[in-house]
C-alpha positions as CSV (number, residue, x, y, z in Angstrom):
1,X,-30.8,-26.9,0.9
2,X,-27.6,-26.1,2.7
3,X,-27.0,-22.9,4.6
4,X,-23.4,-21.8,4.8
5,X,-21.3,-18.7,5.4
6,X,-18.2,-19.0,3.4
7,X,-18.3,-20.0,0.0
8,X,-17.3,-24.0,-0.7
9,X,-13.7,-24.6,0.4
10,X,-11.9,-27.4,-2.4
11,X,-12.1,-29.7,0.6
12,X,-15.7,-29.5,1.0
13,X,-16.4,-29.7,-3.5
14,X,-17.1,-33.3,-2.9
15,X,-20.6,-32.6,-1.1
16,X,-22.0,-30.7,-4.2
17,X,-24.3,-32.5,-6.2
18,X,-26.9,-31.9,-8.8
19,X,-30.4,-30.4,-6.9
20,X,-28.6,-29.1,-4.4
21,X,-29.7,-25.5,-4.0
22,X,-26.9,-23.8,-1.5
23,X,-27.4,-20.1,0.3
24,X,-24.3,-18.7,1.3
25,X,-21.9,-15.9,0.4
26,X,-20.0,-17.4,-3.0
27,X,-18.0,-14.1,-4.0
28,X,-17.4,-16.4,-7.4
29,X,-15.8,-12.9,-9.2
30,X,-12.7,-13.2,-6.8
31,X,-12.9,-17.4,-6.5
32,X,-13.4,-18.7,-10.2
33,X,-12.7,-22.5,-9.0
34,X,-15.7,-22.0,-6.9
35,X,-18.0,-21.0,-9.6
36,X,-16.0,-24.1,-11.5
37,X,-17.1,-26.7,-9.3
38,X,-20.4,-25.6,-8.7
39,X,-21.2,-25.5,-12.4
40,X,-19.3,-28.6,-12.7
41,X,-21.6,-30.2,-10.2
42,X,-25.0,-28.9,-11.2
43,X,-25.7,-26.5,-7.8
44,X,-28.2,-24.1,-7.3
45,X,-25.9,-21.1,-5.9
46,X,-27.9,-18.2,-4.2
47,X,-25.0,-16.3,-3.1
48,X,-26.4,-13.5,-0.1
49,X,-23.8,-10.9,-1.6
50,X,-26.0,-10.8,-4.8
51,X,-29.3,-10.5,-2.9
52,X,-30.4,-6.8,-4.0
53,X,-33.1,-4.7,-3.2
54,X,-34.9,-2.1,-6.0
55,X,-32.9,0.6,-5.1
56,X,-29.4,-1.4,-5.0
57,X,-29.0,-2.1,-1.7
58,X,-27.4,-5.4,-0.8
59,X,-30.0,-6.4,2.8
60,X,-27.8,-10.0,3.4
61,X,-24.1,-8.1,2.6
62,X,-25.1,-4.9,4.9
63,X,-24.2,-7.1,8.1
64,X,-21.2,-8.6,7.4
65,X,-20.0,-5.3,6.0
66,X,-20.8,-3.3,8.9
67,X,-18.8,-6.0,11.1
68,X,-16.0,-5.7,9.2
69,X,-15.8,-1.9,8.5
70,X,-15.8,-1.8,12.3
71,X,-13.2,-4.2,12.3
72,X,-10.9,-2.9,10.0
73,X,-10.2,0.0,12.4
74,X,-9.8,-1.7,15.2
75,X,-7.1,-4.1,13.1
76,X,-5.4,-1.5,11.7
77,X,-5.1,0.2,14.9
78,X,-3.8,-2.7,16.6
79,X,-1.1,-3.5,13.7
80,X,0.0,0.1,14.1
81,X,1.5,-0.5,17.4
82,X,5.6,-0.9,17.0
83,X,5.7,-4.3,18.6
84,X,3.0,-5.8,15.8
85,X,5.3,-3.9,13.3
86,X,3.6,-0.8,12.6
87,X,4.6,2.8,12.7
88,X,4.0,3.2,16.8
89,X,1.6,5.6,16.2
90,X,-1.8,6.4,18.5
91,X,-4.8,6.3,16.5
92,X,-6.2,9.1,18.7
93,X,-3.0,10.7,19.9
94,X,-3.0,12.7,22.6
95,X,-2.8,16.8,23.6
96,X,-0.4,18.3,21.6
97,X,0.5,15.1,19.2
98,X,-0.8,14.5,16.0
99,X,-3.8,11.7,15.5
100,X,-2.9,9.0,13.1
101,X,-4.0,9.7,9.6
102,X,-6.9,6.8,8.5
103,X,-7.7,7.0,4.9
104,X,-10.9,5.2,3.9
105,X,-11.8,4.2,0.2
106,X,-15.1,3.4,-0.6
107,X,-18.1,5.2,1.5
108,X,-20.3,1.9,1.7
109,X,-21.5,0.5,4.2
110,X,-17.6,-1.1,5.1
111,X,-15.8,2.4,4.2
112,X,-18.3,4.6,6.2
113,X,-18.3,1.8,9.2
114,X,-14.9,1.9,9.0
115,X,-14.3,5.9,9.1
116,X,-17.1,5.9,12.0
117,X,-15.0,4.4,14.2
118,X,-11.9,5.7,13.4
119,X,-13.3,9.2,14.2
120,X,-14.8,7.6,17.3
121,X,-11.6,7.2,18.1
122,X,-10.3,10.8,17.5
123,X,-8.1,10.0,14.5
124,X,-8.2,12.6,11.5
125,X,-10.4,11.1,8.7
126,X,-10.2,11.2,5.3
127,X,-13.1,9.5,3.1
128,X,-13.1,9.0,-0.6
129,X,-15.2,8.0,-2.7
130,X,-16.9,9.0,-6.6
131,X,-20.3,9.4,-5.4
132,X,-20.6,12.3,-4.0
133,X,-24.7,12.5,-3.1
134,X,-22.7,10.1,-0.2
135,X,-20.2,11.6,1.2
136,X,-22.6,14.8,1.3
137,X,-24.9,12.1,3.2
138,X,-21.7,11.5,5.7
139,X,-21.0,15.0,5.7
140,X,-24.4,15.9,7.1
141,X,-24.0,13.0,9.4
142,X,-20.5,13.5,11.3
143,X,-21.0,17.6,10.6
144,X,-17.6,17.6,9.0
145,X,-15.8,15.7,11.8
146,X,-14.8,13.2,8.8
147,X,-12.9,14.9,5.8
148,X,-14.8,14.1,2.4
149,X,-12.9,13.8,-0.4
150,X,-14.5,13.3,-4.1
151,X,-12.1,10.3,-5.6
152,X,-10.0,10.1,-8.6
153,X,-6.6,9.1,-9.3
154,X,-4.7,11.9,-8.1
155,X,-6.7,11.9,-4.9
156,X,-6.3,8.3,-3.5
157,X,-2.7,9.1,-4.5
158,X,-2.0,12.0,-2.2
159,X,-4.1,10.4,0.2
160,X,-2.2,7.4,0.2
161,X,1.6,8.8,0.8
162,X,0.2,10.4,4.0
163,X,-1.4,8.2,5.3
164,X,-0.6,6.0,8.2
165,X,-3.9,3.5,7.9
166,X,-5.3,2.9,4.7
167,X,-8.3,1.2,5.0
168,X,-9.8,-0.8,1.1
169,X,-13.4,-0.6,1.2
170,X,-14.3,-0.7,-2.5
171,X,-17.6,-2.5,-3.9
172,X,-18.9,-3.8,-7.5
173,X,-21.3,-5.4,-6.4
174,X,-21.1,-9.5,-7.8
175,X,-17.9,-8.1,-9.2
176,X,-14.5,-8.0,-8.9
177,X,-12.9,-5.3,-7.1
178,X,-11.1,-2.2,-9.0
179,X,-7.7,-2.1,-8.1
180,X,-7.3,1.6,-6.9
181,X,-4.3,1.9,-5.0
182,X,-1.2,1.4,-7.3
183,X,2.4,-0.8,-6.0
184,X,4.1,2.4,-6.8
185,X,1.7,4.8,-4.5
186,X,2.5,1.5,-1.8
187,X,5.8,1.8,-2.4
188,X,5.7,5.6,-1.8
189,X,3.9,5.3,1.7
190,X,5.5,5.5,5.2
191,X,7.5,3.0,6.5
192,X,5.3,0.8,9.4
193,X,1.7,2.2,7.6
194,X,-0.7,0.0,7.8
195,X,-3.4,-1.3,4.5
196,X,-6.6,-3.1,5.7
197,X,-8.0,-4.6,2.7
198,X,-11.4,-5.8,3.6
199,X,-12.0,-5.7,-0.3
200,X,-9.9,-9.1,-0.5
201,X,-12.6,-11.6,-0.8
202,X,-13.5,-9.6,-4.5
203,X,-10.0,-9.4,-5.2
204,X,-8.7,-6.8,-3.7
205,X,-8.4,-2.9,-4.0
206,X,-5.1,-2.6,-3.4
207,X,-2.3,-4.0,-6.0
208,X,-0.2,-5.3,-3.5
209,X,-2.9,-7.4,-1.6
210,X,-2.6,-11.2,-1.5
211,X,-5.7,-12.8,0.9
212,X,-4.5,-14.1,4.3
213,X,-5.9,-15.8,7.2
214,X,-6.5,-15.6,11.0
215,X,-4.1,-17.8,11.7
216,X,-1.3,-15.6,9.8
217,X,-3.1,-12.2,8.9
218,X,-0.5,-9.7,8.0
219,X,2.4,-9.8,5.3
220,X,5.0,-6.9,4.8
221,X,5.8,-5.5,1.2
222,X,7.6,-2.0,0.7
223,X,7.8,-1.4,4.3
224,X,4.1,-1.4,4.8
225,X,2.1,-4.0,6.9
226,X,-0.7,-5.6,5.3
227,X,-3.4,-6.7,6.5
228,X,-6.0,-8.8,4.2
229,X,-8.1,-11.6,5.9
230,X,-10.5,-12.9,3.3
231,X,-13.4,-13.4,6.2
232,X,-12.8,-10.8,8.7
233,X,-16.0,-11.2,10.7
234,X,-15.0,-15.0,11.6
235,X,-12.9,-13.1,14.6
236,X,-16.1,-12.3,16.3
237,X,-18.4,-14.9,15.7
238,X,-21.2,-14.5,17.9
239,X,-21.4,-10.6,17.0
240,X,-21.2,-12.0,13.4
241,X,-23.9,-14.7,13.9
242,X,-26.9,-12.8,15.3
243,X,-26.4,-10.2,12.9
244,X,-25.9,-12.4,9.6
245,X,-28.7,-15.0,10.7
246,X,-31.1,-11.8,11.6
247,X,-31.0,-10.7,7.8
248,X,-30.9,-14.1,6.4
249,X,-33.5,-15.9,8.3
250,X,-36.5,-14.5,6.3
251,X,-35.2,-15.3,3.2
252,X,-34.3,-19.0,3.6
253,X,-37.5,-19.6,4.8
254,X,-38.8,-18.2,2.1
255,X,-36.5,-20.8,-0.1
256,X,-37.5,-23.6,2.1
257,X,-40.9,-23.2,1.3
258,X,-41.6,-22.1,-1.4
259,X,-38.8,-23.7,-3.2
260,X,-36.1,-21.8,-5.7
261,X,-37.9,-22.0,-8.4
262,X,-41.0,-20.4,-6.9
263,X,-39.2,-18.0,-4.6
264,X,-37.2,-16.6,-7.3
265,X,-40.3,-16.3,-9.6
266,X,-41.8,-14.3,-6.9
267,X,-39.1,-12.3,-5.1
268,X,-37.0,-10.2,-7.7
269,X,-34.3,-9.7,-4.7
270,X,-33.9,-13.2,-4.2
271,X,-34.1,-13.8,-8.0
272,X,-30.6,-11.4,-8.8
273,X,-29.1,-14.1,-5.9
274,X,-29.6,-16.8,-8.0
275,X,-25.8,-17.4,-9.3
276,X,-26.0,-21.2,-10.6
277,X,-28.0,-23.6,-12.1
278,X,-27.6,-26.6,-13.6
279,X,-24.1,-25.6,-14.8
280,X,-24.7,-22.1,-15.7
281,X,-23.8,-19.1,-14.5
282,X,-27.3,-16.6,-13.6
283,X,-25.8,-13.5,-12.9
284,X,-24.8,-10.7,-15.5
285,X,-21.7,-8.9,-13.4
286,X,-20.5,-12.8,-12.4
287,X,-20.6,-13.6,-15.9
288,X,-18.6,-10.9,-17.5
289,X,-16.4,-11.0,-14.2
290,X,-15.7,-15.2,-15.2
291,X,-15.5,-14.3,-18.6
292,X,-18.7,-16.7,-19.1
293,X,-22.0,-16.0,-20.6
294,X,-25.2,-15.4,-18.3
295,X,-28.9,-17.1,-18.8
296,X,-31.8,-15.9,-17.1
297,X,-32.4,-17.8,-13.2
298,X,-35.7,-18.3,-13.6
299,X,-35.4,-19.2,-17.0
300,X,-32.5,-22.0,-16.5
301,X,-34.5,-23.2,-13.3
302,X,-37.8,-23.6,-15.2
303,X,-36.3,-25.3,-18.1
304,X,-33.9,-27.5,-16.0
């Protein structure tokens, strides 16, 4: 068993091998030559983003998210400055100056991290999202000190042409990412905004995203700075460490010894982590995301 972080880069394809089970993140909606070679080469793929819990929640995504919702603030702030290329706006102004304007889609654990700190920082806060059960949740929570906004269309629209941050935080989870900001509503923000698509490694919320990297991490397009580093928490790796290895830790010791086979015959949240096997794709939502056909884990383990 290998233990990763990032899915299999092309460089690194010609360590897989049949039996090998790997546990890493593997985001194979948004990286189809991923789920290619590991089919191609008979892997076990648990992927941690798939690990889910009864009542949905993702225990081995949750870290990484909250890292990177955090992040994505402190980016976008940053990016806003003029000599980075932004607008030259203070996320928290000051007495008797507008804040900047943070827009946050998605109220997951990214979005809500995300609009946390933002109003930490005394920005005005906008948050949208469709369920609204959660924003009444963050309502309750910041006591109205984050503006909730029930999402559609029209919504992320307005938000959008006002905003100087946009921050994507949109989830299916094993999916691919909806695209819910438009090129024209881009093209129709202010000059030096800033988008922080943190959505990127499912493809993107935003249609004018392309993934980036630490090295080179922001493109302009229509006058707006984007921002949209496939692994964001690699910027702070020892934060990023402790938290990821304190939520997977339990579970691939579970895998070690108890086995795949066994561990996903006993542990249903481990079992909807189960991705590949033996050149098949395990997981519904991958499946119709690849355009592929699904078989039970359990099944294609015990029959492999």
């Amino acid at each position: 068993m290998v233990l990763k972080v990032k899915e299999p880069q092309a460089h690194e394809f010609g360590y897989l091998r049949p039996g090998l089970v790997l546990f890493t993140y593997l985001h194979l909606a948004a990286y189809p030559d991923v789920a290619d070679a590991l089919c191609t080469n008979g892997v076990t793929g648990v992927a941690y983003e798939t690990v889910q819990a009864a009542d949905g929640a993702l225990p081995l995504l949750a870290p990484m998210s909250e890292v990177a919702g955090r992040m994505a603030t402190q980016v976008g702030a940053h990016f806003l400055e003029r000599e980075h290329g932004g607008r030259g706006v203070l996320l928290g102004g000051v007495p008797g100056v507008r804040p900047a304007r943070v827009v946050v889609l998605g109220a997951g654990n990214v979005g809500w991290n995300a609009a946390w700190i933002a109003q930490g920082m005394e920005a005005e806060v906008m948050l949208l999202d469709r369920n609204t059960d959660r924003l009444r949740w963050v309502d309750q929570i910041h006591q109205g000190r984050i503006i909730t906004i029930a999402s559609n269309r029209g919504a992320v629209a307005r938000a959008v042409a006002d905003a100087d941050l946009v921050i994507g935080a949109i989830l299916v989870p094993a999916g691919r990412a909806p695209v819910v900001v438009t090129e024209d509503m881009v093209r129709g923000m202010k000059p030096g905004a800033v988008i922080v698509d943190v959505a990127v490694d499912q493809g993107g919320c935003i249609a004018t995203t392309r993934e980036t990297t630490h090295d080179k991490p922001v493109y302009e397009k229509h006058g707006v700075i984007h921002y949209a580093v496939g692994n964001m928490p690699a910027a702070v790796p020892f934060t990023s460490t402790y938290a990821l290895t304190n939520a997977t830790l339990p579970f691939a010791v579970t895998l070690a010894t108890r086995g795949v086979v066994g561990a996903a015959s006993a542990d249903p949240m481990l079992r909807s982590g189960v991705n590949t096997v033996g050149g098949m794709i395990t997981h519904p939502t991958v499946a119709a995301a690849l355009g592929s056909e699904s078989i039970d884990p359990v099944s294609a383990l015990t029959e492999g």
